[in-house]
C-alpha positions as CSV (number, residue, x, y, z in Angstrom):
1,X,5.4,-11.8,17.3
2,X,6.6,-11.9,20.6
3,X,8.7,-9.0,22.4
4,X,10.6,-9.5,25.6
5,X,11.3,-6.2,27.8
6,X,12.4,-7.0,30.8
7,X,11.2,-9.7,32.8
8,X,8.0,-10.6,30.9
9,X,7.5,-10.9,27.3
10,X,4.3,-9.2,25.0
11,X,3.0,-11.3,22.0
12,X,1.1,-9.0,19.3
13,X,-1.3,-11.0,17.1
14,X,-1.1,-10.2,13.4
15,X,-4.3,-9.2,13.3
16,X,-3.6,-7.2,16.3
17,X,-0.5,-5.7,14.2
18,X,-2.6,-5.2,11.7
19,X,-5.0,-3.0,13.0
20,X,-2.8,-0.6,15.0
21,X,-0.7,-0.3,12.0
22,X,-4.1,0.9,9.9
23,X,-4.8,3.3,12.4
24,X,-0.9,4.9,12.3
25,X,-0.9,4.8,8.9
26,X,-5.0,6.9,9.1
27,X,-3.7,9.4,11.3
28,X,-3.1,12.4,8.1
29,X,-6.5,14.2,7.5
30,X,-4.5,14.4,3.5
31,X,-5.8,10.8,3.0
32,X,-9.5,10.5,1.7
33,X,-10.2,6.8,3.8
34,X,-8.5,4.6,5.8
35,X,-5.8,3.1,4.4
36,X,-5.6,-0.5,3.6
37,X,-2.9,-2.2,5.4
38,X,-1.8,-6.1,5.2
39,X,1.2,-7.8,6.9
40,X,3.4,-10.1,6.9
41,X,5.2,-10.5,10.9
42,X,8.0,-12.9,11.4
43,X,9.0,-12.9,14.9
44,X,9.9,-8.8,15.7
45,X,10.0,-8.2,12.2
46,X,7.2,-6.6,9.7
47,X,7.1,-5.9,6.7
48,X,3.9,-4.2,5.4
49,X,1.6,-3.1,2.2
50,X,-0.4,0.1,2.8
51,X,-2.9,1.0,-0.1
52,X,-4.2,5.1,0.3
53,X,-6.6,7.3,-1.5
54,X,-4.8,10.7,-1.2
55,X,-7.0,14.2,-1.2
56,X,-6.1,15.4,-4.5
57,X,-3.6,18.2,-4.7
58,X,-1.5,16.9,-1.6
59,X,1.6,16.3,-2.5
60,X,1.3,12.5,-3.3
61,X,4.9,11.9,-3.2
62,X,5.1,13.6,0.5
63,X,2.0,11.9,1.7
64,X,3.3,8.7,0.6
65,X,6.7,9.3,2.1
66,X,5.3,10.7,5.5
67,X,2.9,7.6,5.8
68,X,5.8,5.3,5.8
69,X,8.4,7.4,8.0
70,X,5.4,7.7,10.5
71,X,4.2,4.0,9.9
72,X,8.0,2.9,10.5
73,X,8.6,4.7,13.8
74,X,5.2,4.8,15.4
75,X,4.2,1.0,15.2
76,X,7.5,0.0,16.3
77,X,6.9,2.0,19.5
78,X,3.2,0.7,19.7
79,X,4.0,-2.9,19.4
80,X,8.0,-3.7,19.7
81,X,7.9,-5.3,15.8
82,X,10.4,-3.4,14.0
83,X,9.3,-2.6,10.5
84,X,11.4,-2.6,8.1
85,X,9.9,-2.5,4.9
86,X,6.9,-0.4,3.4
87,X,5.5,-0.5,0.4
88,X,2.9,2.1,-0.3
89,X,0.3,2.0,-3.3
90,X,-1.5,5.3,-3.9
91,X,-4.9,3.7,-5.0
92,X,-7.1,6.3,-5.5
93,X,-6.6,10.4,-6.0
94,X,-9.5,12.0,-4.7
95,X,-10.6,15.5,-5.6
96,X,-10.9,18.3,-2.9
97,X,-14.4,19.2,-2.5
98,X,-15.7,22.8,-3.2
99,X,-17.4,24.9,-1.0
100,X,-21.3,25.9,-2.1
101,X,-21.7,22.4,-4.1
């Protein structure tokens, strides 16, 4: 996982990857927990699971979507690893709270 720019070069560990990826990915207040995020990083290459609980009635199909447009772009400006695959499990739907309960 190493990245040249210039004259130097910038290794990322996977567990490094890991982390700023789950914190991308946690960045939507439409998600109920953080998400759960494991990788797989072959040189500047990811490619990347993401498990999310969405708040129940957000459009699950969007939320899903979003996560991985915004996990794709973001990380990849983070880090220098281009991902370039996402798979996203909704694994939990959690109800909206109401006010006064």
């Amino acid at each position: 996982m190493t990245t040249t720019a210039g004259h130097g070069a910038t290794t990322v560990s996977e567990r490094a990857f890991v982390k700023i990826a789950t914190e991308v990915a946690g960045a939507d207040d439409r998600l109920a927990e953080q998400p759960q995020v494991t990788a797989s990083v072959s040189g500047a290459v990811a490619a990347v699971r993401l498990g999310i609980a969405v708040r129940y009635p957000a459009p699950v199909r969007q939320v899903a979507a979003e996560a991985r447009e915004r996990l794709m772009s973001r990380v990849r400006d983070l880090t220098g690893i281009a991902v370039e695959n996402v798979d996203v499990d909704v694994v939990r739907l959690v109800p909206k709270r109401r006010s006064g309960l």
